[in-house]
FIDOTOR-654222 format. One record per residue (C-alpha): x, y, z. Coordinates in nm, 3 decimals. Example, Ala and Ser with C-alpha at 12.3 -4.5 7.8 and 13.67 -1.06 7.14 Angstrom:
BEGIN
        X        Y        Z
    1.230   -0.450    0.780
    1.367   -0.106    0.714
// end
This chain:
BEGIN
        X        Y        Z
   -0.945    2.650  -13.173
   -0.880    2.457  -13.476
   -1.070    2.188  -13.566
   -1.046    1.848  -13.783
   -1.389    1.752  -13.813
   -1.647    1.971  -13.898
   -1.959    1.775  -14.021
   -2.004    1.549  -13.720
   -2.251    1.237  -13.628
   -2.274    1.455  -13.287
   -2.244    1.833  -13.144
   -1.911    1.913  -13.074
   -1.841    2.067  -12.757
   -1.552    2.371  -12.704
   -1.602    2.431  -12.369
   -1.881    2.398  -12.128
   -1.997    2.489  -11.776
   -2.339    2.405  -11.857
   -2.552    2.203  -11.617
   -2.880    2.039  -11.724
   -3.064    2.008  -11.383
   -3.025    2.380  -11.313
   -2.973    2.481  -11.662
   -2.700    2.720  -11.555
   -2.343    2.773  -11.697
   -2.289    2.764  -12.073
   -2.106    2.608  -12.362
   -1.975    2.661  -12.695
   -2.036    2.401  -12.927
   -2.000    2.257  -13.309
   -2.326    2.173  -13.437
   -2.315    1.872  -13.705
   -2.289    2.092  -14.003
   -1.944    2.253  -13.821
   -2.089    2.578  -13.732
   -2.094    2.777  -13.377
   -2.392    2.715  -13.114
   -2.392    2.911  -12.793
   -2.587    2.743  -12.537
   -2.700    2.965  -12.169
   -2.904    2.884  -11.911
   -3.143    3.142  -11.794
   -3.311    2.916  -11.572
   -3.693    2.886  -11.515
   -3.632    2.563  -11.695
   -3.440    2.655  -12.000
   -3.128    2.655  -12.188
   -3.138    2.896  -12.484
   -2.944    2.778  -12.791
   -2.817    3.020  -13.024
   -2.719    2.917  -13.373
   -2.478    3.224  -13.492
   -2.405    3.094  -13.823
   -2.038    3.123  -13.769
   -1.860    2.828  -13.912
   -1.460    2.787  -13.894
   -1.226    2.611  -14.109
   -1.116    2.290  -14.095
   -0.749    2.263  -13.948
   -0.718    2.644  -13.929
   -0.643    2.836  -13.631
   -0.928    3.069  -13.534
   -0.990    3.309  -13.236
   -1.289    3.255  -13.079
   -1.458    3.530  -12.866
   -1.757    3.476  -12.672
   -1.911    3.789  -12.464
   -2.197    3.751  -12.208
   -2.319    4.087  -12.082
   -2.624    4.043  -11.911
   -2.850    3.947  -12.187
   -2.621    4.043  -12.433
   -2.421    3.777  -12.606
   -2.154    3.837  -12.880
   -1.914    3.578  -13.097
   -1.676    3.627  -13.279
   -1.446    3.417  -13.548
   -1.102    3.531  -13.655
   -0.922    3.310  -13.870
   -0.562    3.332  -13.862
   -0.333    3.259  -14.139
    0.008    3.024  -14.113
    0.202    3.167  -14.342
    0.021    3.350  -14.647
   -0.318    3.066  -14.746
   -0.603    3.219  -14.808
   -0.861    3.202  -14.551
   -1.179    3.304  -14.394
   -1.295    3.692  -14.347
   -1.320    3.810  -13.957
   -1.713    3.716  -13.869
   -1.914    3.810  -13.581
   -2.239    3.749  -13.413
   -2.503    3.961  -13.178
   -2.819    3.829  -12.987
   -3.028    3.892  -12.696
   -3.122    3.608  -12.439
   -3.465    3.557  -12.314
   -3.380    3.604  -11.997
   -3.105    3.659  -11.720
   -2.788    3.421  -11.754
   -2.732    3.222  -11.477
   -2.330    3.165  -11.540
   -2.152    3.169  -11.195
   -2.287    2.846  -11.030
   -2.053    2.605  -10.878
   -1.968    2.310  -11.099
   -1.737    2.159  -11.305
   -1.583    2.352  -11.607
   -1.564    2.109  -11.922
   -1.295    2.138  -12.235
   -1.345    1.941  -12.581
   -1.700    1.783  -12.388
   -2.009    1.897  -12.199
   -2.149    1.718  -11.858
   -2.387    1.447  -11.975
   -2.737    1.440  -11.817
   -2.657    1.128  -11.584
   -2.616    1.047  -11.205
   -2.273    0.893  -11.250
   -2.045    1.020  -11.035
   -1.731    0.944  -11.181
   -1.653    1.216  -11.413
   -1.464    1.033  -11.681
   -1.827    0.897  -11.726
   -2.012    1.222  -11.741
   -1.866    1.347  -12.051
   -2.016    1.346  -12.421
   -2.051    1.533  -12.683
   -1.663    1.540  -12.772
   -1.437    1.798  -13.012
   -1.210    1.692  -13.235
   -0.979    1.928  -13.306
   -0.679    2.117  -13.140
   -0.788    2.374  -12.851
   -0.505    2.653  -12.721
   -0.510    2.935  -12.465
   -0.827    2.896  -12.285
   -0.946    3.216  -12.091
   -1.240    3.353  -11.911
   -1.255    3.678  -11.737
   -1.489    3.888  -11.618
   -1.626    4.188  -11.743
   -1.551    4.444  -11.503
   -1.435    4.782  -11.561
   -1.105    4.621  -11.455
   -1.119    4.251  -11.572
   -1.040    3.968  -11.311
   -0.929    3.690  -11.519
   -1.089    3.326  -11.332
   -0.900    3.086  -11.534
   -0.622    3.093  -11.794
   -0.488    2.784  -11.918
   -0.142    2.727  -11.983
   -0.118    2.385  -12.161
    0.214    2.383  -12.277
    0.344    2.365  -11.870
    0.350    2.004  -11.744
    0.374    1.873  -12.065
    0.397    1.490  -11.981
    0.147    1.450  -11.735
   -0.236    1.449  -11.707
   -0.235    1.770  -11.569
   -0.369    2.128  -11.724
   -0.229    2.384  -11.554
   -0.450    2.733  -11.423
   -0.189    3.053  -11.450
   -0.437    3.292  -11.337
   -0.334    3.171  -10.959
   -0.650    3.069  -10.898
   -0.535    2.704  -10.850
   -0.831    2.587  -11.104
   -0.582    2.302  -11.239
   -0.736    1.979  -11.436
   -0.717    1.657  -11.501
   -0.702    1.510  -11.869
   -0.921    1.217  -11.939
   -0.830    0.939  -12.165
   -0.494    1.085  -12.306
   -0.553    1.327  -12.576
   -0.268    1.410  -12.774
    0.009    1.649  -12.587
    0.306    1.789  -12.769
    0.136    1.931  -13.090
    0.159    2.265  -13.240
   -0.047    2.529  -13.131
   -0.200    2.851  -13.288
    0.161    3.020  -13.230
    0.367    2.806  -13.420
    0.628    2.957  -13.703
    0.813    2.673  -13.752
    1.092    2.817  -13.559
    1.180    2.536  -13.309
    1.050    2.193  -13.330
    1.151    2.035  -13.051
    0.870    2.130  -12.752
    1.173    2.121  -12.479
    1.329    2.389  -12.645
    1.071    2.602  -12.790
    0.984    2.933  -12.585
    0.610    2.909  -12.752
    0.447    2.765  -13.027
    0.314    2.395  -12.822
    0.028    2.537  -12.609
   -0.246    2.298  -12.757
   -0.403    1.994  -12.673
   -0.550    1.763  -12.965
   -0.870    1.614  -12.838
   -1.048    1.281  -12.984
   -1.377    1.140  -12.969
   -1.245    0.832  -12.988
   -0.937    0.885  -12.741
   -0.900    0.597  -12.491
   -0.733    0.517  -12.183
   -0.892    0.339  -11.950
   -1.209    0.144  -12.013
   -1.230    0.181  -11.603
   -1.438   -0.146  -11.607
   -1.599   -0.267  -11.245
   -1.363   -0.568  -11.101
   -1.593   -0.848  -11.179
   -1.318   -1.115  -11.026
   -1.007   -1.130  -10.940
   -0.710   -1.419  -10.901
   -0.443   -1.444  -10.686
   -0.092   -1.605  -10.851
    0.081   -1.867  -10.611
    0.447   -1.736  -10.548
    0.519   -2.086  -10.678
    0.391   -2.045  -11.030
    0.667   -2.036  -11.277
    0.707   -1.739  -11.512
    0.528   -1.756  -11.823
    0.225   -1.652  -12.070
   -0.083   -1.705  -11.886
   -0.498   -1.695  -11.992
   -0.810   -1.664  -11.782
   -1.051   -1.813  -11.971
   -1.428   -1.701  -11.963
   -1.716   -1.850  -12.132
   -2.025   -1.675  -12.244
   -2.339   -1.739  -12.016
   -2.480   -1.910  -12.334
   -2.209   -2.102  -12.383
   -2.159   -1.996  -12.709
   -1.862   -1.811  -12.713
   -1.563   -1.822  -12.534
   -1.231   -1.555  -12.476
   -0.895   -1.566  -12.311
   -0.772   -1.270  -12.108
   -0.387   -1.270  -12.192
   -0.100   -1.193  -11.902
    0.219   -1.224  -11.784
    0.428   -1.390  -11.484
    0.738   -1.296  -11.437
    0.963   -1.401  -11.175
    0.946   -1.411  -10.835
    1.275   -1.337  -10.789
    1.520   -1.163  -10.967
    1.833   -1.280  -10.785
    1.866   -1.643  -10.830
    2.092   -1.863  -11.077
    2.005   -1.821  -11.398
    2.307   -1.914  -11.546
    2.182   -2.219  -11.727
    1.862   -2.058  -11.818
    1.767   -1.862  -12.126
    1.551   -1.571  -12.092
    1.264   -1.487  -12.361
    1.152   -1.174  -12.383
    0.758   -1.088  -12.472
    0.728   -0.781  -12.721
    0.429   -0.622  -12.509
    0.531   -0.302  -12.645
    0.427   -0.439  -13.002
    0.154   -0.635  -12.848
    0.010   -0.290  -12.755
    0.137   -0.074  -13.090
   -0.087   -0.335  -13.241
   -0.375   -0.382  -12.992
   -0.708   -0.393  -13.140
   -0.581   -0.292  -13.467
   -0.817   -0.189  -13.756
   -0.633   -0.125  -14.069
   -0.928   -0.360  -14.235
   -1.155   -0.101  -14.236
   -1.162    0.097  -14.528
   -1.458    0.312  -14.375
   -1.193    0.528  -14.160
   -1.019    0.812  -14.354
   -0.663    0.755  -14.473
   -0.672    0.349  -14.438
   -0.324    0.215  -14.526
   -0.356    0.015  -14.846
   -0.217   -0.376  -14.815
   -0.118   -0.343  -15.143
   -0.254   -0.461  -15.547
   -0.449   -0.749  -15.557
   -0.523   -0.793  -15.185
   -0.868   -0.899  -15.089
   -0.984   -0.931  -14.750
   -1.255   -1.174  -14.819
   -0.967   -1.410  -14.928
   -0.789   -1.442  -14.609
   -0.814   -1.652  -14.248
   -0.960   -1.526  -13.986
   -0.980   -1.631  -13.641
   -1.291   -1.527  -13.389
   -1.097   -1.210  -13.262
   -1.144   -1.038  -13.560
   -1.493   -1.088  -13.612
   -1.504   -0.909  -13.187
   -1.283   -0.630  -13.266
   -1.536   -0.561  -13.624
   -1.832   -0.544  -13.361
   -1.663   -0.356  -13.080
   -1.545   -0.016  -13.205
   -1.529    0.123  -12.830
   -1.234   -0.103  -12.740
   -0.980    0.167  -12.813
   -0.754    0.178  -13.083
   -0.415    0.082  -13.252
   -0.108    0.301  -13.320
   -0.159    0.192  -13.691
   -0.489    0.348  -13.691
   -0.626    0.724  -13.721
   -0.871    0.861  -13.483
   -1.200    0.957  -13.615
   -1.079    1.308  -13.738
   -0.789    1.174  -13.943
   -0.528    1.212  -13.715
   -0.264    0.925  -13.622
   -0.293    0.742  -13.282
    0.014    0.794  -13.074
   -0.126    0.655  -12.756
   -0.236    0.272  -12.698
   -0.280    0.187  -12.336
   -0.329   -0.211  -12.195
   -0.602   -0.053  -11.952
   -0.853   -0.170  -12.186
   -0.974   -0.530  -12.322
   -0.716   -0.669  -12.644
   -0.882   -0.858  -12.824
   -0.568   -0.981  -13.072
   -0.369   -1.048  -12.768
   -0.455   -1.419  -12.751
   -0.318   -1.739  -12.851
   -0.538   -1.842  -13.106
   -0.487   -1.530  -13.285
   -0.459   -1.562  -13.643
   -0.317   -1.235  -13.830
   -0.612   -1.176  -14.096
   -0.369   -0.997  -14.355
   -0.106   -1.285  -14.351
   -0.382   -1.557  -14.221
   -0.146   -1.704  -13.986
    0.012   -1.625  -13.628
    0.131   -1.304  -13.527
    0.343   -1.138  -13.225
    0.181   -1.356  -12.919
    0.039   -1.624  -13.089
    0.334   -1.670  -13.289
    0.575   -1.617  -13.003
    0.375   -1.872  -12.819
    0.527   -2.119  -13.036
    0.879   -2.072  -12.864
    0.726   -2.110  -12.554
    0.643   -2.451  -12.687
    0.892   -2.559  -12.804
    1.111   -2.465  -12.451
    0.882   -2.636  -12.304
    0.874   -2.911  -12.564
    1.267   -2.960  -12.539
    1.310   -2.895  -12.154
    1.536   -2.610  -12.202
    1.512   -2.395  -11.899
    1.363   -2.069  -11.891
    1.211   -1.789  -11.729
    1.010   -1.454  -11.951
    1.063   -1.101  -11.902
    0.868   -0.857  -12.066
    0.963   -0.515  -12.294
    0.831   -0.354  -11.970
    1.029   -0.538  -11.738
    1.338   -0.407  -11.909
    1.241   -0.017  -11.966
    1.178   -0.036  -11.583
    1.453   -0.213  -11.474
    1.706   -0.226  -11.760
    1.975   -0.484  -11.784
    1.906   -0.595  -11.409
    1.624   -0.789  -11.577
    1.855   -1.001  -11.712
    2.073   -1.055  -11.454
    2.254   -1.378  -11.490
    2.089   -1.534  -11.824
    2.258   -1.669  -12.044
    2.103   -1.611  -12.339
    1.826   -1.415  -12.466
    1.540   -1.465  -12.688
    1.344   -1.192  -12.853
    1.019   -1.252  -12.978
    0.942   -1.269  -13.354
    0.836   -0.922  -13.418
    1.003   -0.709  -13.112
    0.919   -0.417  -13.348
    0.904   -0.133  -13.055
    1.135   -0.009  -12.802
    1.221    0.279  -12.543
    1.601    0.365  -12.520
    1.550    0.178  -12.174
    1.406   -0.136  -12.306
    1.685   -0.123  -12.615
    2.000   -0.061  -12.416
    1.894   -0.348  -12.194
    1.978   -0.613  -12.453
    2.291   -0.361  -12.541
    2.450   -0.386  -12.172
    2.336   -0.777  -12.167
    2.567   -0.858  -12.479
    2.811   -0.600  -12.348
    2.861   -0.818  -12.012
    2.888   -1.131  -12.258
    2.547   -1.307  -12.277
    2.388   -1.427  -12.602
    2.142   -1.303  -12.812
    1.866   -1.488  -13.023
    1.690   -1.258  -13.257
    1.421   -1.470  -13.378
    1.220   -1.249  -13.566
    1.164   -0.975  -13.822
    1.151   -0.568  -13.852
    1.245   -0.543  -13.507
    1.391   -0.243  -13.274
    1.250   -0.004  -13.568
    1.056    0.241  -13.399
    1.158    0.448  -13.081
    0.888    0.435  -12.867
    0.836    0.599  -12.499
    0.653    0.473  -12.165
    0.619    0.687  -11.879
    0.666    0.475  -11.589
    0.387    0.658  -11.326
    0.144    0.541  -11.613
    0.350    0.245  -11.722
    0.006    0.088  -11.934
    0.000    0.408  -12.154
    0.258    0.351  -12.476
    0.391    0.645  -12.686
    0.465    0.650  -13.041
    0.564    0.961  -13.307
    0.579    0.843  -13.631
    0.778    1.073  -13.847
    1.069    1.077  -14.088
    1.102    0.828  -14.338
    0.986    0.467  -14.238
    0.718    0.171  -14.357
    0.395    0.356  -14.167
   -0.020    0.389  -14.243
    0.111    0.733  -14.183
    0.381    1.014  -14.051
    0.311    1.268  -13.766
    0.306    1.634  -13.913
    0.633    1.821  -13.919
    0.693    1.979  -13.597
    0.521    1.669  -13.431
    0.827    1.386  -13.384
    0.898    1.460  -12.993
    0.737    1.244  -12.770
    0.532    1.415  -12.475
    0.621    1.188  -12.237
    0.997    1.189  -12.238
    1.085    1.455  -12.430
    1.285    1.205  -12.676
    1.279    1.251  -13.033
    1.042    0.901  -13.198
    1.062    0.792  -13.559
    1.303    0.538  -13.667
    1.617    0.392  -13.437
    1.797    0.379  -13.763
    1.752    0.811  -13.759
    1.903    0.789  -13.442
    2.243    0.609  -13.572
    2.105    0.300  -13.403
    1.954    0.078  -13.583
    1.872   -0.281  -13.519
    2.165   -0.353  -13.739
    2.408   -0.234  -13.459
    2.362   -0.452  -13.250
    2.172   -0.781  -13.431
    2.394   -0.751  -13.748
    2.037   -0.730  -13.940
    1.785   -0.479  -14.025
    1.468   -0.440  -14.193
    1.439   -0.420  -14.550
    1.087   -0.555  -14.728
    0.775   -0.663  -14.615
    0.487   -0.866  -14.814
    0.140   -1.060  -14.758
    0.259   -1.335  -14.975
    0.385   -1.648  -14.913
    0.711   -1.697  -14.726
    1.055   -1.880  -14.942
    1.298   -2.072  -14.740
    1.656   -1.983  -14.646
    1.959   -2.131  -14.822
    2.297   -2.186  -14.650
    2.584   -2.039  -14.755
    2.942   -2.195  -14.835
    3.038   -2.002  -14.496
    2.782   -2.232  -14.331
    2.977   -2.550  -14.410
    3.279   -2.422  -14.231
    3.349   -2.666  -13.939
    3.323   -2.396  -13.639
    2.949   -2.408  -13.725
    2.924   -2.744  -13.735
    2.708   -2.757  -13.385
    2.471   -2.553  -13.534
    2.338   -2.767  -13.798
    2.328   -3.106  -13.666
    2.062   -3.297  -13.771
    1.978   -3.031  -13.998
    1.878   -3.252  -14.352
    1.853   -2.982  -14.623
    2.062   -2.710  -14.735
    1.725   -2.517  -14.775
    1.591   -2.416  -14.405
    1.250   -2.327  -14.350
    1.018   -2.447  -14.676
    0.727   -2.512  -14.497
    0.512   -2.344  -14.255
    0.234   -2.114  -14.144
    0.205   -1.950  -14.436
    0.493   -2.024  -14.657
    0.857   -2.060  -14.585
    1.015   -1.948  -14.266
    1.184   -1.599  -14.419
    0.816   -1.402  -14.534
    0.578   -1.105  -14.366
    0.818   -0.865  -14.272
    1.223   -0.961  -14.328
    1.593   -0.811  -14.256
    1.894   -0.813  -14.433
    2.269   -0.782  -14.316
    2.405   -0.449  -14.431
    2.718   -0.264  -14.317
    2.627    0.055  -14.474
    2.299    0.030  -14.276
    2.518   -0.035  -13.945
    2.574   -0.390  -13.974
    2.921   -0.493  -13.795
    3.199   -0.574  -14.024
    3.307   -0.947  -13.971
    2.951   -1.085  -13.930
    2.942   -1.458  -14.068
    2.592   -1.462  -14.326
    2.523   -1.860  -14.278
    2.200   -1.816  -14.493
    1.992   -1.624  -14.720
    1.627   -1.582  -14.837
    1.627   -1.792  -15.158
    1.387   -1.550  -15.334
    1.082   -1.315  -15.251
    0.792   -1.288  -15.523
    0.677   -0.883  -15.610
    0.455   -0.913  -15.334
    0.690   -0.819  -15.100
    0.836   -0.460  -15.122
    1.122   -0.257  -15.059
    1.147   -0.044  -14.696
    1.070    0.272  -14.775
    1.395    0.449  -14.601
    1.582    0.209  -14.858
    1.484    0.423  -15.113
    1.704    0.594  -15.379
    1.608    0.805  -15.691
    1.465    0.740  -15.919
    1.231    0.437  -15.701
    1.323    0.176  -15.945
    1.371   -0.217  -15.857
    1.117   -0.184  -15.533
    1.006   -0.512  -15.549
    1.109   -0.930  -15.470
    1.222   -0.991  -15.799
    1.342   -0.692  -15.917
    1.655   -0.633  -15.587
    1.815   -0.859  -15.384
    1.771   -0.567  -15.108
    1.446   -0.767  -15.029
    1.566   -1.102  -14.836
    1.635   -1.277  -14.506
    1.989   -1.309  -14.399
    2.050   -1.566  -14.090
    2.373   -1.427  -13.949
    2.598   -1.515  -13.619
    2.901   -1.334  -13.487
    3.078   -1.319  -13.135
    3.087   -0.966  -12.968
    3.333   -0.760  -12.803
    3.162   -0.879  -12.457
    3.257   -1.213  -12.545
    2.889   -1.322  -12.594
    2.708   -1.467  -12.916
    2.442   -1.289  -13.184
    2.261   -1.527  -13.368
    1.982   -1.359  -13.580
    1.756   -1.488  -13.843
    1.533   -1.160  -13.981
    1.174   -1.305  -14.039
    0.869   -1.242  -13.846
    0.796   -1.609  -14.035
    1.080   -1.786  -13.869
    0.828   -1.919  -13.545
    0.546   -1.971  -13.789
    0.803   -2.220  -13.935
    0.891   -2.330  -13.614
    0.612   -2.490  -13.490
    0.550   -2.622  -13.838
    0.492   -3.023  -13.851
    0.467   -3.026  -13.476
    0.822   -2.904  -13.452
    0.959   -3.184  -13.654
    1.149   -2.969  -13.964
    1.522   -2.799  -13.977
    1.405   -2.442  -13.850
    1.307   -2.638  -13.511
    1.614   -2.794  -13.523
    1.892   -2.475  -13.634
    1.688   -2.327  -13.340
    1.792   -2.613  -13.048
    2.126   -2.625  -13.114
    2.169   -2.292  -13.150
    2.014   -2.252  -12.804
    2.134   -2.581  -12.661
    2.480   -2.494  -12.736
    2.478   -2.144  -12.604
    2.418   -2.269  -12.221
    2.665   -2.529  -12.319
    2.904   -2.238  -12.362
    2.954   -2.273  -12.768
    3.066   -2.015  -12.933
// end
């Protein structure tokens, strides 16, 4: 065992068999202070608790030895060493129980919980009490002159499922609860092999949470049926409170009914759910947590907007939590999972460290302005295409990412690849996108994977040893440490982020050329963009065109950021030595190029490298020259315009 969290609000259970109601079975648990309990039932109404004193390390491997012979009990704690640290001595522990141990009664066996004292009979809700920590090589065996071992866990087998597998051949498999962490080293790792599809050892531990969720399981309170007439799109149920106080929007998707109509003179847009849920419920705010990411000098909370979702996600901590956040021991989410209420998933949502709209709420203003100019459409989702790949785009003619499509599986990424390889159009509308590889496994398609290592902009990196997803077996971090970068294939890639105020774009003498002519009718400035929700349409988080970054030669730049103040910063995997020049004023590293360029499929890229650029959009109810660069852009693609 190796745990993360010693002193504890609650007991911290190792394993448990231990049944209230008959008080048989037994446990092995982490009092508050961090140190070894042993818990029996003897029966006659009691559960003797023994405190032994013996109190591990935190985040060191230890063996852990419990003995019950008759009313003999014995513990003991062996450290073990990584390489040559110094740790704790060998420690052991001897008592007597009042009275006969009643171990062997049927019942449930319990790992990183105990059975709580209720009548619930699903079992997901009879758990408390939880570890945080790692546990590794679980065993119990009898004590027989020749020992019959009942259960020996193997958790390194079946890697990407829910399932704990028994390799005693007793068949006493289980069933993981709420996703702990999978793929993470275990007591036998020397550093050897850090991928856990080649290793021969070395990933036989499971990190547990008290705070992992899954699925909130909630009863069905009501449910809707959607007409096979409704039309694709971003869709709300909205509830009220019985006071009438209060109201909320539960967020989803349509997509459409069919997949095998003319879409020719359609454009597709394409919801970033995967972001959606990197971000879901996030809490980087609270600077209670351990290891809170820092927004930077000079940033005060009290100072920004807010909308009402933030004040629910402050007073509902058991909503699950963000892959930007660390679980209550420290360590980094890599699960989020939409089986659970998402609370920053509306419309209204305003982004409290930029104050304005962010990923949906933003992206809603495309919608709008579709809508707004009658250019046909359908939506897809980031799902839609890791499921069914290019085929989700069959026959579009263009597509339209969102403004922060930040997160994507290979599947998901090499459907826009295939799309522009078989000639359609590309919009990317939006900032710091295709950045981080993420992974879905599609029997649990709700449950979204990220490993955060290497160099990247983060709230933190996954350990060493830690970078392979569990769920595919891919290697996560950056797309750009895979040699594929959003620059491949959108001519831009992400370079600085800020909470300041957003700066327009300027065009460039290539601009004026009269090929591009379509694209800025109507267009009344030179400078694009200088209003909007919150500043000028190139601001939060921005890309750059950059061939040594794997930007395609030949790209036309047809304008640039016209200046970011020192609250915006350079991307970390930018980053030379000495770390000079990191900030707006100091490097033009830090800006928004718009660029445009016809592909070897014979379709379009049009990109513009701002999460601001929708914010801008919908700025003076559409009336302003982002709204405008944006129509004929996308009027003149199903026109055929290249």
């Amino acid at each position: 065992m190796q745990p993360w969290l010693l002193e504890c609000s609650h007991p911290q259970t190792l394993v448990s068999t231990l049944h209230a109601a008959t008080n048989s079975g037994f446990s092995i648990v982490l009092n508050s202070q961090g140190s070894v309990n042993i818990c029996v039932g003897i029966g006659t109404n009691k559960t003797q608790v023994l405190e032994t004193g013996l109190r591990p390390q935190k985040k060191v491997w230890a063996k852990l030895k419990l003995t019950i012979d008759g009313r003999s009990v014995k513990v003991s704690l062996a450290p073990k060493a990584f390489k040559v640290e110094p740790i704790s001595a060998h420690t052991a522990f001897e008592a007597q129980l009042d009275g006969e141990p009643l171990l062997c009664q049927p019942g449930p066996l319990f790992i990183a919980a105990n059975q709580a004292d209720d009548s619930s009979k699903r079992l997901e809700r009879r758990a408390s009490n939880f570890f945080n920590g790692r546990i590794d090589s679980l065993t119990l065996k009898t004590l027989d002159e020749k020992p019959s071992v009942l259960v020996r866990y193997n958790f390194a087998l079946e890697m990407s499922s829910d399932t704990i597998v028994d390799i005693s051949g007793r068949g006493h498999h289980g069933t993981l609860i709420n996703a702990p962490t999978r793929a993470v080293k275990g007591h036998d790792w020397d550093a050897s092999e850090c991928d856990w599809t080649k290793a021969k050892s070395g990933y036989g531990a499971i990190h547990f949470h008290d705070d992992d969720l899954d699925d909130a399981d909630w009863d069905t309170d009501f449910s809707i049926t959607i007409p096979p007439s409704a039309r694709s799109g971003a869709y709300a149920v909205e509830v009220e409170a019985t006071n009438g106080k209060d109201k909320d929007w539960v967020t989803f998707f349509v997509r459409p009914t069919s997949w095998t109509s003319d879409n020719s003179n359609k454009v597709c847009f394409v919801f970033s759910t995967f972001t959606y849920l990197a971000y879901a419920n996030e809490r980087l705010y609270d600077m209670t947590r351990e290891n809170t990411a820092d927004l930077g000098p000079g940033f005060d909370i009290n100072k920004v907007l807010k909308s009402s979702e933030f004040y629910k996600m402050q007073r509902r901590l058991d909503i699950g939590l963000s892959c930007y956040d660390r679980h209550t021991d420290g360590a980094g989410v890599v699960f989020s999972s939409a089986k659970r209420p998402i609370l920053n998933i509306r419309p209204g949502y305003l982004m409290w460290a930029f104050s304005r709209p962010r990923e949906l709420s933003a992206d809603l203003m495309m919608i709008g302005y579709l809508e707004r100019e009658g250019i046909p459409y359908e939506v897809v989702t980031d799902l839609d295409l890791h499921l069914r790949g290019v085929n989700a785009l069959q026959g579009f003619n263009t597509v339209i990412t969102g403004c922060h499509p930040e997160y994507h599986t290979r599947e998901s990424f090499g459907a826009y690849t295939a799309f522009a390889s078989g000639g359609g159009n590309l919009m990317y509308m939006g900032g710091n996108g295709f950045y981080w590889v993420s992974a879905v496994d599609p029997a649990r398609p709700h449950r979204l994977e990220l490993r955060r290592g290497d160099r990247g902009v983060a709230p933190f990196a996954l350990p060493g040893g830690e970078h392979i997803h569990s769920l595919n077996g891919q290697q996560g971090g950056l797309w750009r440490s895979r040699g594929m970068s959003c620059n491949t294939l959108f001519g831009v890639g992400f370079c600085g982020q800020g909470t300041g105020p957003g700066v327009p774009y300027k065009r460039t003498d290539a601009s004026k050329d009269p090929q591009f002519s379509w694209m800025f009718t109507n267009v009344k400035s030179d400078l694009i963009g200088e209003q909007g929700f919150g500043g000028g349409a190139s601001g939060d988080e921005i890309d750059r065109y950059d061939v040594d970054n794997g930007s395609p030669e030949g790209v036309v730049i047809l304008a640039t950021s016209t200046g970011h103040s020192d609250d915006f910063g350079i991307a970390t995997e930018d980053l030379t030595f000495p770390a000079v020049n990191t900030l707006g004023t100091q490097t033009n590293l830090i800006r928004s190029d718009i660029v445009y360029y016809v592909g070897a499929g014979g379709g379009a890229v049009c990109s513009v490298g701002s999460i601001n650029w929708y914010c801008s959009l919908g700025w003076d109810d559409y009336d302003n020259d982002v709204a405008r660069f944006t129509g004929n852009v996308t009027k003149g693609f199903l026109q055929g315009k290249r």
